[in-house]
C-alpha positions in Angstrom: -22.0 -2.9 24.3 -19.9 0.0 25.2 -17.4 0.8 22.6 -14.0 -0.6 22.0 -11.5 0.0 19.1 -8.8 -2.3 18.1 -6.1 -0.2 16.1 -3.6 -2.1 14.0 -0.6 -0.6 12.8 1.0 2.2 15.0 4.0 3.3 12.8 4.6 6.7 12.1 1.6 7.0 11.0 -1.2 5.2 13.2 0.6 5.9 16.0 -0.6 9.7 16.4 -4.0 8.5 14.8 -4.8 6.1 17.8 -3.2 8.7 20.3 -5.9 11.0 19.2 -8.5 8.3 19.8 -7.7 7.9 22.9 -7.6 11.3 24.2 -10.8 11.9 22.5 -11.6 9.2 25.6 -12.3 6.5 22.9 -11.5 2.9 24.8 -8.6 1.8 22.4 -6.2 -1.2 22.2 -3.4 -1.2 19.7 -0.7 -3.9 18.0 1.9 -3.8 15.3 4.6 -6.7 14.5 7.8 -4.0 15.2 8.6 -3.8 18.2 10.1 -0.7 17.7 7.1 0.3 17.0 5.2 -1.0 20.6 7.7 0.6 22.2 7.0 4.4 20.9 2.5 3.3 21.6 3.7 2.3 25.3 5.8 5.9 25.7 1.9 7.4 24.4 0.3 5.8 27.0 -1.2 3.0 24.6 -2.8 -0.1 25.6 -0.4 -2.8 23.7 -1.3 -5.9 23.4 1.0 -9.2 21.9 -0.7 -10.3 19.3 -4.1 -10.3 16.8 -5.9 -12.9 19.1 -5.5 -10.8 22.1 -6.1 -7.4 19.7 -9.3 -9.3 18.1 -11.9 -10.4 21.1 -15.8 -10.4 21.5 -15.8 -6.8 22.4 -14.4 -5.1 19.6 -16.7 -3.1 17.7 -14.3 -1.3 15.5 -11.3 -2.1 13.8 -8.7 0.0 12.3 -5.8 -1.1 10.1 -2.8 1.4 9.1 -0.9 -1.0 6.8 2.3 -0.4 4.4 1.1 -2.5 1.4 -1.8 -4.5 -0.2 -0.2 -7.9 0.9 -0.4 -6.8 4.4 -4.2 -5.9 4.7 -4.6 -9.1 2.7 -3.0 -10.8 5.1 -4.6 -9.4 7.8 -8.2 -9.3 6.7 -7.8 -12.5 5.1 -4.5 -14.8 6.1 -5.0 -17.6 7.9 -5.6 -15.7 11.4 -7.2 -13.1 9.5 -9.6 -10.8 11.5 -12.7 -11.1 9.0 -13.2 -14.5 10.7 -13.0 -13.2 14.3 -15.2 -10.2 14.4 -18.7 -9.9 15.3 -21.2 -8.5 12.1 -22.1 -5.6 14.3 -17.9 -4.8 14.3 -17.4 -1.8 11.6 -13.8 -2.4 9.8 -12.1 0.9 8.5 -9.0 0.1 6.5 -6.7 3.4 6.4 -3.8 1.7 4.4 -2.9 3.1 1.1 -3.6 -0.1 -1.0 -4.7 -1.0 -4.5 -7.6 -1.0 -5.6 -8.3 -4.6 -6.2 -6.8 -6.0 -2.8 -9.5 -3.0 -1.1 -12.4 -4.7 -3.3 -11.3 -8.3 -2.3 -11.1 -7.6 1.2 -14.5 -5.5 1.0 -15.9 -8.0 -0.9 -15.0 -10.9 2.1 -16.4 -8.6 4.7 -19.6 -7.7 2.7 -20.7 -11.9 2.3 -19.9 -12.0 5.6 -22.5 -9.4 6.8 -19.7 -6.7 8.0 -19.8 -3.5 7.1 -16.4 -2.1 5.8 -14.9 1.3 4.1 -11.4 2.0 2.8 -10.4 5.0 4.5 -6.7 6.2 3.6 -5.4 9.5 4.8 -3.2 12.6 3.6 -1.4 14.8 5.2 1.7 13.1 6.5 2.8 12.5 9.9 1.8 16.3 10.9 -1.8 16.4 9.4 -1.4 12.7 12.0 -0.5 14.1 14.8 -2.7 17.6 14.5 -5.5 15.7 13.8 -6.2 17.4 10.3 -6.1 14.6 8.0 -8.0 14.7 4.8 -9.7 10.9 4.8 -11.1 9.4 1.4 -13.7 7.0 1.9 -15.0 4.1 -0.3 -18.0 2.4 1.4 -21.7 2.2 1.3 -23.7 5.8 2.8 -24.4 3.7 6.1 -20.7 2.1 6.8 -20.0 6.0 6.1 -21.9 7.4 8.6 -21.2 4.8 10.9 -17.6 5.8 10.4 -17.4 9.5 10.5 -17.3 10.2 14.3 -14.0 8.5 14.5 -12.7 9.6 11.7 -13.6 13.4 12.8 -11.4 12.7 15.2 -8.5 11.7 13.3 -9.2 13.9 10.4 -10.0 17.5 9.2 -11.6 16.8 5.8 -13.7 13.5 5.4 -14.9 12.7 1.5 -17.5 10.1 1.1 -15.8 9.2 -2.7 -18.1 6.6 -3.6 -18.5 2.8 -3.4 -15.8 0.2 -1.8 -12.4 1.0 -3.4 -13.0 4.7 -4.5 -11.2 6.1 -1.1 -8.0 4.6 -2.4 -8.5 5.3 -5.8 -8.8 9.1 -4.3 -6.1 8.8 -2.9 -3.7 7.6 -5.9 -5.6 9.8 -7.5 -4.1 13.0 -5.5 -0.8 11.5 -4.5 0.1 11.0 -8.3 -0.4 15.2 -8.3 1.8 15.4 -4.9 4.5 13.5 -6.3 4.5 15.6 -9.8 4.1 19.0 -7.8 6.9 18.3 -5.3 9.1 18.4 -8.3 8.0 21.0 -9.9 8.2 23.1 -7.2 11.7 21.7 -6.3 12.9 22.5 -10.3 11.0 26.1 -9.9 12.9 27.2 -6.4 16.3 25.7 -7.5 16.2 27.6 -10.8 15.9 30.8 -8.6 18.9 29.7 -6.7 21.0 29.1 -10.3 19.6 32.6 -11.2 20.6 34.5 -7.9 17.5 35.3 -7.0 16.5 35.5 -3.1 14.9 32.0 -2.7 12.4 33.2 0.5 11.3 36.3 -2.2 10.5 33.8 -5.1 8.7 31.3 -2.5 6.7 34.5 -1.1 6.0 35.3 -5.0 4.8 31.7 -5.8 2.6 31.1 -2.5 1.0 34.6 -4.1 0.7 33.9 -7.4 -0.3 31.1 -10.2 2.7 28.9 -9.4 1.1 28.4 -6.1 0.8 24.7 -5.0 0.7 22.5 -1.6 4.7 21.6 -1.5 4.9 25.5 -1.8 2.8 26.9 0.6 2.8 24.2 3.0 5.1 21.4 2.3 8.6 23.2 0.7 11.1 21.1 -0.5 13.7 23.4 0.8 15.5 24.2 4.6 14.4 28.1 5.5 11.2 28.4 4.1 8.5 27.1 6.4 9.4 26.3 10.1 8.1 22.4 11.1 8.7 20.9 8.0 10.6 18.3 6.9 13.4 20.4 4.7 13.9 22.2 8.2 14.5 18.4 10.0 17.2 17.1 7.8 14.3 15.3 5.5 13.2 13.3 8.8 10.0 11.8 6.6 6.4 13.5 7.6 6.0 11.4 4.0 8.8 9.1 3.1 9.9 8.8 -0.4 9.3 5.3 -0.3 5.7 5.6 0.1 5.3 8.1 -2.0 7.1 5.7 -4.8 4.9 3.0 -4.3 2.2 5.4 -4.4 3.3 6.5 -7.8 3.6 2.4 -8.6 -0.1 2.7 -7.8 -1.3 5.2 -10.2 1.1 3.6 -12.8 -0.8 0.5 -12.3 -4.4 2.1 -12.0 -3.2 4.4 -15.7 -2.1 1.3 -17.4 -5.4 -0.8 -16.2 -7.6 2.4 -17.3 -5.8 3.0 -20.2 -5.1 6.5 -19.4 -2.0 8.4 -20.0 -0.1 9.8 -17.1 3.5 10.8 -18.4 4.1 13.2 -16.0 3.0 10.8 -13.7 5.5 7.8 -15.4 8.3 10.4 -15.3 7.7 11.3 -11.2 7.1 7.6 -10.6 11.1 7.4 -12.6 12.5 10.3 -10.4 11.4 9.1 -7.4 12.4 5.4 -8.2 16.0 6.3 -8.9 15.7 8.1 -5.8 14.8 5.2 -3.5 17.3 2.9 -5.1 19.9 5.4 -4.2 19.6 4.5 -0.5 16.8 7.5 0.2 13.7 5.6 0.6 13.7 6.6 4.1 14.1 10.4 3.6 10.8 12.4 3.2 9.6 12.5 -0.1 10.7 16.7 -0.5 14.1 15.5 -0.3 13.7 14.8 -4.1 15.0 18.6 -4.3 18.5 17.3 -3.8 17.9 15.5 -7.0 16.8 17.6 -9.3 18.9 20.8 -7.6 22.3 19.0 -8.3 25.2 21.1 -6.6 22.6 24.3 -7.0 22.2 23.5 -3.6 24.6 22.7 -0.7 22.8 21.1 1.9 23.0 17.5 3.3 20.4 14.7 3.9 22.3 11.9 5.6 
């Protein structure tokens, strides 16, 4: 059976994953319930389709899900028309939503009693690491779904890590987003004290990328215009990584500390920064936009 991926979720996100797919010359058909949504796949050059019976047939051999929440891989692995009751057992399912860990289990769990093979893949590296094709993927799955997987995801990704059993991928991933989150802000509160104490902002960026106070939102990912050219700060905070998702990632880890017991106050205070945030009407903005919070009037520049 020649090989045939059916790619659900083409947002901002799976979009430029499946695009990659298909140039790689991978046979790919692709659905997502906004049509806004279909319409950016069909400007790529996707094959759409109308809906998970004509996405799901006899000839898929892999399926990939980018999904918002939990509820929605739920739904789709499981609901009523879910698609662990239409594929074959030789059909591989990769699920690259950020989820908890629970819902990733459950739906594992499903596929596993069924005789399919499964992993949790979720990515990093925002809607440029998407598009560039250097994602880091986390993977939670047995050694042989993991091998069966790695081809595509070398094509999707830069960095693949085998983290451990079903579940571990996304607990990798809270795992690392809960730093993100925390380090956007610092380095947002470290550059905007340099602007209140008149020091050249490009110097003290220059300094940190060189020094101990070195981070990803600093050397890659700054949270302000001027630094870096192609990032978000330099697009009016058009999201790479909105600061919606990277809320309900921090409601993740929040919910992982509390279940673990572990203490994560740095990680309870990003989750209340970025929370505020979000309820302020910026859920939509990229997630470095939180520099406008914590900068005050330090910093005249506009994000609307």
């Amino acid at each position: 059976m020649s090989e045939l991926i059916a790619f659900i979720g083409v947002g901002n996100m799976g979009n430029p994953m499946a695009e990659n797919l298909m140039k790689a010359g991978k046979k790919v058909k692709v659905f997502d319930v906004s049509k806004k949504m279909v319409e950016k796949a069909k400007e790529k050059k996707l094959d759409v389709v109308e809906n998970l019976d004509a996405l799901i047939t006899n000839d898929v051999t892999t399926v990939i899900t980018m999904l918002p929440e939990g509820k929605n891989s739920k739904e789709v692995y499981l609901g009523d028309n879910g698609i662990i009751n239409k594929v074959s057992k030789n059909c591989l399912l990769i699920d690259c939503s950020t989820i908890d860990i629970q819902t990733s289990i459950e739906i594992g769990k499903n596929a596993t009693e069924k005789g399919i093979k499964m992993i949790d893949a979720p990515v990093s590296g925002g809607v440029m690491g998407a598009q560039k094709a250097t994602l880091n993927i986390m993977v939670g799955g047995t050694k042989e779904a993991f091998d069966l997987a790695l081809p595509l995801l070398k094509i999707m990704g830069k960095n693949i890590f085998h983290a451990g059993e079903l579940g571990s991928g996304n607990g990798a991933k809270i795992c690392n987003n809960m730093s993100l989150g925390i380090t956007m802000i610092a380095a947002s509160e470290s550059l905007m004290l340099a602007k209140r104490l008149n020091i050249d902002i490009k110097k003290v960026h220059e300094i940190m990328k060189n020094a101990s106070g070195n981070s990803w939102p600093i050397s890659v990912y700054p949270p302000l215009p001027g630094l870096i050219e192609g990032t978000p700060s330099n697009n009016n905070y058009r999201p790479g990584f909105s600061a919606g998702m990277m809320n309900k990632d921090l409601k993740l880890a929040n919910e992982c500390a509390k279940q673990a017991k572990a203490s994560t106050p740095l990680g309870s205070m990003a989750l209340e920064i970025y929370n505020k945030f979000c309820e302020e009407g910026n859920d939509t903005k990229d997630f470095s936009a939180i520099s406008k919070v914590v900068g005050g009037d330090a910093w005249n520049y506009p994000i609307d």
